[in-house]
Backbone atoms as SQL, in Angstrom:
CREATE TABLE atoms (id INTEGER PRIMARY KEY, chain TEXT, resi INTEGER, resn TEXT, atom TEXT, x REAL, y REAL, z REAL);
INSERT INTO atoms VALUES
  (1, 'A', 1, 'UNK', 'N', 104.226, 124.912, 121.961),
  (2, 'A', 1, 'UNK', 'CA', 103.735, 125.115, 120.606),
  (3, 'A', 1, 'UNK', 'C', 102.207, 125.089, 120.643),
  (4, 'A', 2, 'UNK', 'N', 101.692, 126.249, 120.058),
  (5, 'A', 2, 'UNK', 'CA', 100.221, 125.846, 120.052),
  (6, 'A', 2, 'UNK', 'C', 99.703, 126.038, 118.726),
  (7, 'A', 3, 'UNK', 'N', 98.840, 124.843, 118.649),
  (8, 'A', 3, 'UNK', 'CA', 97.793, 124.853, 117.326),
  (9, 'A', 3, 'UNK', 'C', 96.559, 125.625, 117.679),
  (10, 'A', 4, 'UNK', 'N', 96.412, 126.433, 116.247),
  (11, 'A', 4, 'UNK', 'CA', 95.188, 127.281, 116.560),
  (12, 'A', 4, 'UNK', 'C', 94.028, 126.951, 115.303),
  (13, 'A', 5, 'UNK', 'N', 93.585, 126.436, 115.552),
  (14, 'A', 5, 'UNK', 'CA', 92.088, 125.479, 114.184),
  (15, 'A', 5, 'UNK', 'C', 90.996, 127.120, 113.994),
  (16, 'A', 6, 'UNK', 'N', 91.783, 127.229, 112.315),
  (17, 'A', 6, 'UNK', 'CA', 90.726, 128.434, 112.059),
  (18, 'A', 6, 'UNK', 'C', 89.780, 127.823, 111.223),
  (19, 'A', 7, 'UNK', 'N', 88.952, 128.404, 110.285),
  (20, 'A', 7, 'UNK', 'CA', 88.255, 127.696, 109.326),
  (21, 'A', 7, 'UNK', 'C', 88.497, 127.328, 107.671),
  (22, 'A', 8, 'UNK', 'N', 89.663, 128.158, 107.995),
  (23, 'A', 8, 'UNK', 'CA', 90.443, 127.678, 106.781),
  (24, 'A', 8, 'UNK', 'C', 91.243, 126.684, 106.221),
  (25, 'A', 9, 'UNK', 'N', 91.723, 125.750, 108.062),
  (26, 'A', 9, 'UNK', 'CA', 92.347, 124.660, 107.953),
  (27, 'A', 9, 'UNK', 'C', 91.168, 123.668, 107.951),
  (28, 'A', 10, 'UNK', 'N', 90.157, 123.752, 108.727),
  (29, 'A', 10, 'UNK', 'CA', 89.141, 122.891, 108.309),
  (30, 'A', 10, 'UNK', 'C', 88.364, 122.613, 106.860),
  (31, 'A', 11, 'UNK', 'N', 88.118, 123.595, 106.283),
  (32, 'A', 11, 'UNK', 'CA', 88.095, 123.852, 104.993),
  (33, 'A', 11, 'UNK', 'C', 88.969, 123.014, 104.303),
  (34, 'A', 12, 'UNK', 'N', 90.379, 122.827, 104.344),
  (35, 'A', 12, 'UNK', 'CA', 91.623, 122.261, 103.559),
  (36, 'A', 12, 'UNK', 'C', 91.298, 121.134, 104.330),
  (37, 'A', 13, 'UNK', 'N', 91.478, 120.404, 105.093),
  (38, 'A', 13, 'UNK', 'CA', 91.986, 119.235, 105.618),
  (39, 'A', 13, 'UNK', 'C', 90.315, 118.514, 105.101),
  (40, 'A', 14, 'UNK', 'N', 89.389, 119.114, 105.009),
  (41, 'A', 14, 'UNK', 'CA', 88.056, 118.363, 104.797),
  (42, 'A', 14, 'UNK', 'C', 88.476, 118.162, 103.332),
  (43, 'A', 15, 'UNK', 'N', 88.658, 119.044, 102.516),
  (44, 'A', 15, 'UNK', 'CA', 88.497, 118.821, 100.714),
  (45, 'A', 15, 'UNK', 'C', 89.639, 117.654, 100.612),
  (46, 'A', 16, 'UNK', 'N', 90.707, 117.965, 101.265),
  (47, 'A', 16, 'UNK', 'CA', 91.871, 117.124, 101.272),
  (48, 'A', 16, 'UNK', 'C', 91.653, 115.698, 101.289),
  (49, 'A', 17, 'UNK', 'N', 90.710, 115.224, 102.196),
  (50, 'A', 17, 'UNK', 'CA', 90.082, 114.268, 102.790),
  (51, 'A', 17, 'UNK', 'C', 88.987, 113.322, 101.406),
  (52, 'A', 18, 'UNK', 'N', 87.982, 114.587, 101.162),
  (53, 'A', 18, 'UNK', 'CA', 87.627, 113.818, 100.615),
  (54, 'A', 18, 'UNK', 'C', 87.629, 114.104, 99.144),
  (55, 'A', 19, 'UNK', 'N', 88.777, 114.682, 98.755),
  (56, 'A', 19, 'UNK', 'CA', 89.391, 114.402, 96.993),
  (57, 'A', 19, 'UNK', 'C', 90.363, 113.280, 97.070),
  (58, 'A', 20, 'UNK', 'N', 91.187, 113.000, 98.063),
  (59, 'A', 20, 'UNK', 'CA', 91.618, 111.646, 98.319),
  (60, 'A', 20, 'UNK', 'C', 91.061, 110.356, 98.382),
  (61, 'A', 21, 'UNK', 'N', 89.870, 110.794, 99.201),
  (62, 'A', 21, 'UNK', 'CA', 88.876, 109.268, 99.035),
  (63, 'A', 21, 'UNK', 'C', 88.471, 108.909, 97.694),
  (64, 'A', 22, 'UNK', 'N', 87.922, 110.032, 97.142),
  (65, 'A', 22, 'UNK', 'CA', 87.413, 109.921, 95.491),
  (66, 'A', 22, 'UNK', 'C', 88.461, 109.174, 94.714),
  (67, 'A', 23, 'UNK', 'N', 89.862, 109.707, 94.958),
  (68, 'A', 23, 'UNK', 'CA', 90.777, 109.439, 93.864),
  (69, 'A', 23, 'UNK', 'C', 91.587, 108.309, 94.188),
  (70, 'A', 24, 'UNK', 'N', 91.530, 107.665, 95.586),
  (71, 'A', 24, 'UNK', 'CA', 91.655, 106.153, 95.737),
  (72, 'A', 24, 'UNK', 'C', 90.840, 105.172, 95.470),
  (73, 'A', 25, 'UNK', 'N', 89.278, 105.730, 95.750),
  (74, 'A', 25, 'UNK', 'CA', 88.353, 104.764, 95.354),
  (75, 'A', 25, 'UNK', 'C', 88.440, 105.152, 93.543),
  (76, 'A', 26, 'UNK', 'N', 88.434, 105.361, 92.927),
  (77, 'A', 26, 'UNK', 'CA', 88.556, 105.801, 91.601),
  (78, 'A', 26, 'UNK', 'C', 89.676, 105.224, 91.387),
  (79, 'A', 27, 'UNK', 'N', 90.656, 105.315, 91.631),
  (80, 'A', 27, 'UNK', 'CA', 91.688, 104.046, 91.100),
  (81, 'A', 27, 'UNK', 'C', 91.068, 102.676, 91.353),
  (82, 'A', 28, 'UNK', 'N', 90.414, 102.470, 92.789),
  (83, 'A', 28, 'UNK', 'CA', 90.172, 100.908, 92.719),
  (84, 'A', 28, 'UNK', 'C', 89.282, 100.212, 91.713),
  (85, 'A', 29, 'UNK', 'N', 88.472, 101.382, 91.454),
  (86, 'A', 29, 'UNK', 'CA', 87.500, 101.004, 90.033),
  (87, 'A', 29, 'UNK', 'C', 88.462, 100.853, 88.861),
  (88, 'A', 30, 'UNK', 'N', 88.972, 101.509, 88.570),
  (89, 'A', 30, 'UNK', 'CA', 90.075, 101.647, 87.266),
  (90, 'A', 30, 'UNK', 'C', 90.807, 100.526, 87.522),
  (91, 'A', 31, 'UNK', 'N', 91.260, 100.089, 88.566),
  (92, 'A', 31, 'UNK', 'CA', 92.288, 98.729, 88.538),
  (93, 'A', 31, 'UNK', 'C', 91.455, 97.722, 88.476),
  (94, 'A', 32, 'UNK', 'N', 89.767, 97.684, 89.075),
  (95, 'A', 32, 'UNK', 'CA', 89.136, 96.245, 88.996),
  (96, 'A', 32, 'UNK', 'C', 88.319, 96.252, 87.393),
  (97, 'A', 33, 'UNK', 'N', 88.481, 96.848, 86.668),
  (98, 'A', 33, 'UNK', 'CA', 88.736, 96.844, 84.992),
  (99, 'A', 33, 'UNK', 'C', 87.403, 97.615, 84.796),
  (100, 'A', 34, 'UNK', 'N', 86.786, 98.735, 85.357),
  (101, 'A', 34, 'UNK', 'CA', 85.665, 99.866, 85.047),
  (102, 'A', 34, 'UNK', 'C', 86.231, 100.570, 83.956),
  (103, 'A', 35, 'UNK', 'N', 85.212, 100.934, 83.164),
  (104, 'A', 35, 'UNK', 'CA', 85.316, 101.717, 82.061),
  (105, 'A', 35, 'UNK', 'C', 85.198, 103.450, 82.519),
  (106, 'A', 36, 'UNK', 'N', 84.826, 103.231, 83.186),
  (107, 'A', 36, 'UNK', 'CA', 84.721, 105.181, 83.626),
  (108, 'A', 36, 'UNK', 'C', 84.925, 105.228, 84.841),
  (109, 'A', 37, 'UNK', 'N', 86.290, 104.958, 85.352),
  (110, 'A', 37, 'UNK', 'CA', 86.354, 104.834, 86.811),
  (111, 'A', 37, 'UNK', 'C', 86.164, 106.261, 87.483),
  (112, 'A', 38, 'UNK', 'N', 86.542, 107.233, 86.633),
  (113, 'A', 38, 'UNK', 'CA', 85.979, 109.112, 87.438),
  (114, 'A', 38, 'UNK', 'C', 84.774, 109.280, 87.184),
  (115, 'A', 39, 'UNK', 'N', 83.623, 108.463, 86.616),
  (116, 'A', 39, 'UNK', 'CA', 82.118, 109.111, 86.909),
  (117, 'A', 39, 'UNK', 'C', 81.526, 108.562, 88.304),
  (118, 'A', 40, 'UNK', 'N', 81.064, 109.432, 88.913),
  (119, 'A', 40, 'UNK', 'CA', 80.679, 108.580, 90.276),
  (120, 'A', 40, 'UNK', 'C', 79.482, 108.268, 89.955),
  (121, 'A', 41, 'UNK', 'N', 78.353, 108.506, 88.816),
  (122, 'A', 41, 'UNK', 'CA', 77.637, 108.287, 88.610),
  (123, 'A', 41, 'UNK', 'C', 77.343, 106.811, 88.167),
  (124, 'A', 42, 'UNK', 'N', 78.713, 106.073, 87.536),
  (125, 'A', 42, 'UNK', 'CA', 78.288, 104.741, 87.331),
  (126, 'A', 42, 'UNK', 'C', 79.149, 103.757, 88.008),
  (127, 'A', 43, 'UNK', 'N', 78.444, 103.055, 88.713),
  (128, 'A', 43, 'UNK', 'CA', 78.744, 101.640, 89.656),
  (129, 'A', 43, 'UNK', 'C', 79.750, 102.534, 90.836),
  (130, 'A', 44, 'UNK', 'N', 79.000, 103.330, 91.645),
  (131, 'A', 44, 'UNK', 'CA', 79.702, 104.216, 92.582),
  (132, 'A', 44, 'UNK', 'C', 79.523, 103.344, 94.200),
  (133, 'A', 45, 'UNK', 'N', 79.523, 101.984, 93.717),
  (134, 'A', 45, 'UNK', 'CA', 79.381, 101.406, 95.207),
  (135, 'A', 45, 'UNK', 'C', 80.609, 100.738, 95.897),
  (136, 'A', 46, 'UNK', 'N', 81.536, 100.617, 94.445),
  (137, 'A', 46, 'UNK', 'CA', 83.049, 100.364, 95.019),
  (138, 'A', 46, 'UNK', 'C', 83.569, 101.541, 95.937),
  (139, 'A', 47, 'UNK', 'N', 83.096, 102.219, 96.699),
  (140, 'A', 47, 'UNK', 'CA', 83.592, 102.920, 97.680),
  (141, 'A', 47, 'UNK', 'C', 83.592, 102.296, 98.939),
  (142, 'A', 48, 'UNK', 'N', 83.367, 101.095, 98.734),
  (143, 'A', 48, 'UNK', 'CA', 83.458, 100.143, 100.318),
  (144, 'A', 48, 'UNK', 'C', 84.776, 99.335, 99.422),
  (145, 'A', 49, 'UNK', 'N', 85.753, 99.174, 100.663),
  (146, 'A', 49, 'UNK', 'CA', 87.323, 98.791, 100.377),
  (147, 'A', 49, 'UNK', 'C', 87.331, 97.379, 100.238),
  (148, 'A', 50, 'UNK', 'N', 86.707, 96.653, 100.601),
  (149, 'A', 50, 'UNK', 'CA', 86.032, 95.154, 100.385),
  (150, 'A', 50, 'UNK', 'C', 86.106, 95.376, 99.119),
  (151, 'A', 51, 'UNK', 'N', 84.670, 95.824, 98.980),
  (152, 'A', 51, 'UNK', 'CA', 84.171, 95.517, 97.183),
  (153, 'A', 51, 'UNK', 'C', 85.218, 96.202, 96.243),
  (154, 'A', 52, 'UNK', 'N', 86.024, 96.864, 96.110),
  (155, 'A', 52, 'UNK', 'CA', 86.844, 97.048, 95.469),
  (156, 'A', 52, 'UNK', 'C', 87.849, 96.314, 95.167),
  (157, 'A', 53, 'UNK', 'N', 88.322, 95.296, 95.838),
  (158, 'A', 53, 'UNK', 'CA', 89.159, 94.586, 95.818),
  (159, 'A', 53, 'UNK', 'C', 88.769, 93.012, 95.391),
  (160, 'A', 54, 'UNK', 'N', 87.273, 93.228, 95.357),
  (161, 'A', 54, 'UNK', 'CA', 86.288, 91.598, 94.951),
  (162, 'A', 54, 'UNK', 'C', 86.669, 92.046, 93.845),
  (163, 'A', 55, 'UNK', 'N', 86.059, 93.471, 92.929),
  (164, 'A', 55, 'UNK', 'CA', 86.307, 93.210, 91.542),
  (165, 'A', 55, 'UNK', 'C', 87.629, 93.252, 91.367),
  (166, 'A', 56, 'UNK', 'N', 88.724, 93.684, 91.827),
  (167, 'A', 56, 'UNK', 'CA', 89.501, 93.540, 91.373),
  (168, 'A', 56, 'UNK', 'C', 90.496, 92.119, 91.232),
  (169, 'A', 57, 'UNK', 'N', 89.757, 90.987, 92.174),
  (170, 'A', 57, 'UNK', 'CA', 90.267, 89.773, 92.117),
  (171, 'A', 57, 'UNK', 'C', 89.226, 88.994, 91.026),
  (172, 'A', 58, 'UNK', 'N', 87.887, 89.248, 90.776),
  (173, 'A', 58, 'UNK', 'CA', 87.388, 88.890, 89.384),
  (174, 'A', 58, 'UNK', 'C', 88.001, 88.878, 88.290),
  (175, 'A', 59, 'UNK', 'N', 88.335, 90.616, 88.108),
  (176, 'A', 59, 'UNK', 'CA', 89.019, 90.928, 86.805),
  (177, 'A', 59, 'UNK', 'C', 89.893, 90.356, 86.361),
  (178, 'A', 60, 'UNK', 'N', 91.061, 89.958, 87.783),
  (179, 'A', 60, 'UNK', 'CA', 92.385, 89.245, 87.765),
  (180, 'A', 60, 'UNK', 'C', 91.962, 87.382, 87.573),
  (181, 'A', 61, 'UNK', 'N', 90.870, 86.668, 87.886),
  (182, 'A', 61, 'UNK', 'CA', 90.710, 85.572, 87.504),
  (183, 'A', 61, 'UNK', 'C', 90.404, 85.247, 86.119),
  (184, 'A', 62, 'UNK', 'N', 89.728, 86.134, 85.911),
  (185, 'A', 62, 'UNK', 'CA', 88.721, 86.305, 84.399),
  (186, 'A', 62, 'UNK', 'C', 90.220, 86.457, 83.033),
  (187, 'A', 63, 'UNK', 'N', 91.696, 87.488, 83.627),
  (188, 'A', 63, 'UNK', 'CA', 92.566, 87.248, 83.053),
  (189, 'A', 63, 'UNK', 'C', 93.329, 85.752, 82.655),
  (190, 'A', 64, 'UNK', 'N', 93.469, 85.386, 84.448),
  (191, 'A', 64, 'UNK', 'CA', 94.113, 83.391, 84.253),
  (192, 'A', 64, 'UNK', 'C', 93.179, 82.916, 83.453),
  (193, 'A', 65, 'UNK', 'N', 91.807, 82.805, 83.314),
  (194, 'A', 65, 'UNK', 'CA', 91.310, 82.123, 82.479),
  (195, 'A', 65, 'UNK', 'C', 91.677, 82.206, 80.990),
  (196, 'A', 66, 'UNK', 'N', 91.014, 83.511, 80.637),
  (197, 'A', 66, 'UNK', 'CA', 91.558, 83.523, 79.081),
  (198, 'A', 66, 'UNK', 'C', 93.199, 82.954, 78.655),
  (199, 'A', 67, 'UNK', 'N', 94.146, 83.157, 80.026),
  (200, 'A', 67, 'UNK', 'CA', 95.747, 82.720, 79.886),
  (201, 'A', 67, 'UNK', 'C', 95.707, 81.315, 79.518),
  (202, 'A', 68, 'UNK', 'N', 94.656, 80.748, 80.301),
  (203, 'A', 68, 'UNK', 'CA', 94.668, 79.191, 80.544),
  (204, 'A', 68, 'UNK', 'C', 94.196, 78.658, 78.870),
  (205, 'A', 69, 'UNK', 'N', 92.999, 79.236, 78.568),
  (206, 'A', 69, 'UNK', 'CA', 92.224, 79.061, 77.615),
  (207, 'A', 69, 'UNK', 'C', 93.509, 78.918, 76.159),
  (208, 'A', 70, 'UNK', 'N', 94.558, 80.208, 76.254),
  (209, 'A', 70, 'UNK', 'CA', 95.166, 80.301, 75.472),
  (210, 'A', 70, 'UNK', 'C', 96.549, 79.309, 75.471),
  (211, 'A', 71, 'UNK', 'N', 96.590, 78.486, 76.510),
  (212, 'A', 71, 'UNK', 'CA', 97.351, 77.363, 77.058),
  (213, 'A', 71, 'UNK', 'C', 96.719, 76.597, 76.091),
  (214, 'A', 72, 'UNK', 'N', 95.685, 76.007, 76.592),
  (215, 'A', 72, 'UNK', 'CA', 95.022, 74.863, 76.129),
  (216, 'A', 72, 'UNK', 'C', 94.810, 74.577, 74.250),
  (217, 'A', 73, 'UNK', 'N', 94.750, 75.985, 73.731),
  (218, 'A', 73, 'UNK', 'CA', 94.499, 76.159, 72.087),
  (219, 'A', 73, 'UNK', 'C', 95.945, 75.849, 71.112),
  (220, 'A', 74, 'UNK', 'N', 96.775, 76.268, 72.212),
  (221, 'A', 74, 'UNK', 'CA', 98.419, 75.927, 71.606),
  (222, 'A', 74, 'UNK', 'C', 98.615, 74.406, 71.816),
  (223, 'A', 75, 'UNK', 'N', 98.508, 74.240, 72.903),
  (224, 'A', 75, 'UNK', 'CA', 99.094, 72.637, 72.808),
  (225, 'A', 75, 'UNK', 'C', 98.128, 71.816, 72.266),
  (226, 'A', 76, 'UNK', 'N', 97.050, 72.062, 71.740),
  (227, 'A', 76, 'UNK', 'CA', 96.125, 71.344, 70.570),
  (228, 'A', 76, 'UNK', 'C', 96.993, 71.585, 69.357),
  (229, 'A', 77, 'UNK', 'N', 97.159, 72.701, 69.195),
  (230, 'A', 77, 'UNK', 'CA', 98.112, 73.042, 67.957),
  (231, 'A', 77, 'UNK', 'C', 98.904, 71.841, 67.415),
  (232, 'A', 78, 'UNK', 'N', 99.908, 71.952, 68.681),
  (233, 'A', 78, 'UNK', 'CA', 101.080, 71.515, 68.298),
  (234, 'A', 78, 'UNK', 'C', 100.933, 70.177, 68.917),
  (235, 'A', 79, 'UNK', 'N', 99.290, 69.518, 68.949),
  (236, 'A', 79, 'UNK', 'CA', 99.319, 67.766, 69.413),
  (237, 'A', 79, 'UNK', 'C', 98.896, 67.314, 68.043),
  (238, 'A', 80, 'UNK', 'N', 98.077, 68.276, 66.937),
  (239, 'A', 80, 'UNK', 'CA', 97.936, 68.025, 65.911),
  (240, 'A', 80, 'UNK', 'C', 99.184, 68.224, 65.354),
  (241, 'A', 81, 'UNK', 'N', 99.741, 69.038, 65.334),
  (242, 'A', 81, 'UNK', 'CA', 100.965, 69.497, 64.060),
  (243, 'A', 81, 'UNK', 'C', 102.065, 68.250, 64.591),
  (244, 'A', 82, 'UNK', 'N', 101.946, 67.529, 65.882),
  (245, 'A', 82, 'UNK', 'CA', 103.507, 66.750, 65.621),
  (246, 'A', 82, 'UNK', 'C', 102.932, 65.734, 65.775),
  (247, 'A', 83, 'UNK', 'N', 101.544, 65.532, 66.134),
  (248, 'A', 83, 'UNK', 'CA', 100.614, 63.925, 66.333),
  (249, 'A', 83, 'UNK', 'C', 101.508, 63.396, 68.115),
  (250, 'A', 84, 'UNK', 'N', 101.452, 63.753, 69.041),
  (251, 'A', 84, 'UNK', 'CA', 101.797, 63.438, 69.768),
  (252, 'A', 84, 'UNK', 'C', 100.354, 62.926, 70.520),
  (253, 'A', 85, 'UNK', 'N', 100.296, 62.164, 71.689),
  (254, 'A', 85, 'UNK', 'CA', 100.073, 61.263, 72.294),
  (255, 'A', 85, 'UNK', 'C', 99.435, 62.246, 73.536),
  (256, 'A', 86, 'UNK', 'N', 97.669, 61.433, 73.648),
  (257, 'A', 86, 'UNK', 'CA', 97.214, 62.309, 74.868),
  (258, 'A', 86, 'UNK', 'C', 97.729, 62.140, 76.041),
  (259, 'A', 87, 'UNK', 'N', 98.275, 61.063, 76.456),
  (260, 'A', 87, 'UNK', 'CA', 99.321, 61.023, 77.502),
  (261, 'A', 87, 'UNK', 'C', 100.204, 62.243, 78.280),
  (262, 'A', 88, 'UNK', 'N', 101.171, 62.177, 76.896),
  (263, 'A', 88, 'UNK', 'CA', 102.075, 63.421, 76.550),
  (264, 'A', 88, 'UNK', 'C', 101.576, 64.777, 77.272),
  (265, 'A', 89, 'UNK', 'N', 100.362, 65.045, 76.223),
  (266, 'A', 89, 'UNK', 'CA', 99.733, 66.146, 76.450),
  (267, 'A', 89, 'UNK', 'C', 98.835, 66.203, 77.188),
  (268, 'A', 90, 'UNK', 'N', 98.545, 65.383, 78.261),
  (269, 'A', 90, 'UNK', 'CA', 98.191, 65.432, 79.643),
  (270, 'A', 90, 'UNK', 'C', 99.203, 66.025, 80.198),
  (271, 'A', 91, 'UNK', 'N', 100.474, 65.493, 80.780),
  (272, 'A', 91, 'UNK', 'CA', 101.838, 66.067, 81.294),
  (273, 'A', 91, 'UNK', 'C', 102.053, 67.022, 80.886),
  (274, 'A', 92, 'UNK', 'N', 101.810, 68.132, 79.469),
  (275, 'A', 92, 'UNK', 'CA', 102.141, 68.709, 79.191),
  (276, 'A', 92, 'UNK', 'C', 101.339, 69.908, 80.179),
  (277, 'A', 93, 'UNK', 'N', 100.366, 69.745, 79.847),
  (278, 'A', 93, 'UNK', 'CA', 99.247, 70.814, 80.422),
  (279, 'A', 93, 'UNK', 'C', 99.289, 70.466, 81.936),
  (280, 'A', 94, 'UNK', 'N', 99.402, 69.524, 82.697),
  (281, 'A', 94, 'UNK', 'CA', 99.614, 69.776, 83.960),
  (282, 'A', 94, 'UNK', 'C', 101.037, 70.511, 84.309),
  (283, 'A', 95, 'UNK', 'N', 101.771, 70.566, 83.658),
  (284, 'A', 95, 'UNK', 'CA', 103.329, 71.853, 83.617),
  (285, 'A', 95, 'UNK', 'C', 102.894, 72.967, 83.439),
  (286, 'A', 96, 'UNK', 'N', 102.163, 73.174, 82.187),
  (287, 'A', 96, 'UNK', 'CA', 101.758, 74.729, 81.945),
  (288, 'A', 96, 'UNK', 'C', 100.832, 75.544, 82.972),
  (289, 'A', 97, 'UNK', 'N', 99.780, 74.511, 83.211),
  (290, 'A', 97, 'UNK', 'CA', 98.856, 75.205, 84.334),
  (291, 'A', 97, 'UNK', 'C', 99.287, 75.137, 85.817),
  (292, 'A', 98, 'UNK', 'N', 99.930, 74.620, 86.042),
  (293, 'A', 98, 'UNK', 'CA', 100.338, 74.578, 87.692),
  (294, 'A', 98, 'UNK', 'C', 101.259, 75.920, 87.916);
């Protein structure tokens, strides 16, 4: 079998190459929470596979927090609404957050 490399497969296998890179690194922006993950014009440095994945473990902490935050506002709620005991609601919140 022989392969014969004209310039038409080089042509394809190059665009191939790098509309793929664009559109993986362009998801990694879009998943680490970018607002315009198809302009390469803004914050176009997540194209190193590292940094794409830093913001995307930011974005994902910055979520547990607000989760946590919204932990913590309920069981105030309901330490006022039934008068329970900071004790209690020590134990309580070490269940919810762990």
């Amino acid at each position: 079998m022989e392969i014969t490399i004209t310039w038409t497969k080089i042509i394809v296998v190059t665009l191939t190459y790098f509309s793929g890179r664009y559109l993986y690194y362009s998801f990694l922006k879009w998943y680490s929470g970018s607002y315009a993950p198809f302009d390469p014009t803004e914050f176009y440095e997540t194209s190193s596979y590292s940094e794409g994945w830093k913001m995307g473990h930011l974005h994902g902490s910055h979520k547990l927090r607000i989760k946590c935050e919204k932990y913590r506002r309920q069981i105030a709620e309901l330490k006022e609404k039934h008068r329970i005991s900071d004790i209690k609601v020590k134990s309580l919140e070490d269940k919810l957050l762990d």
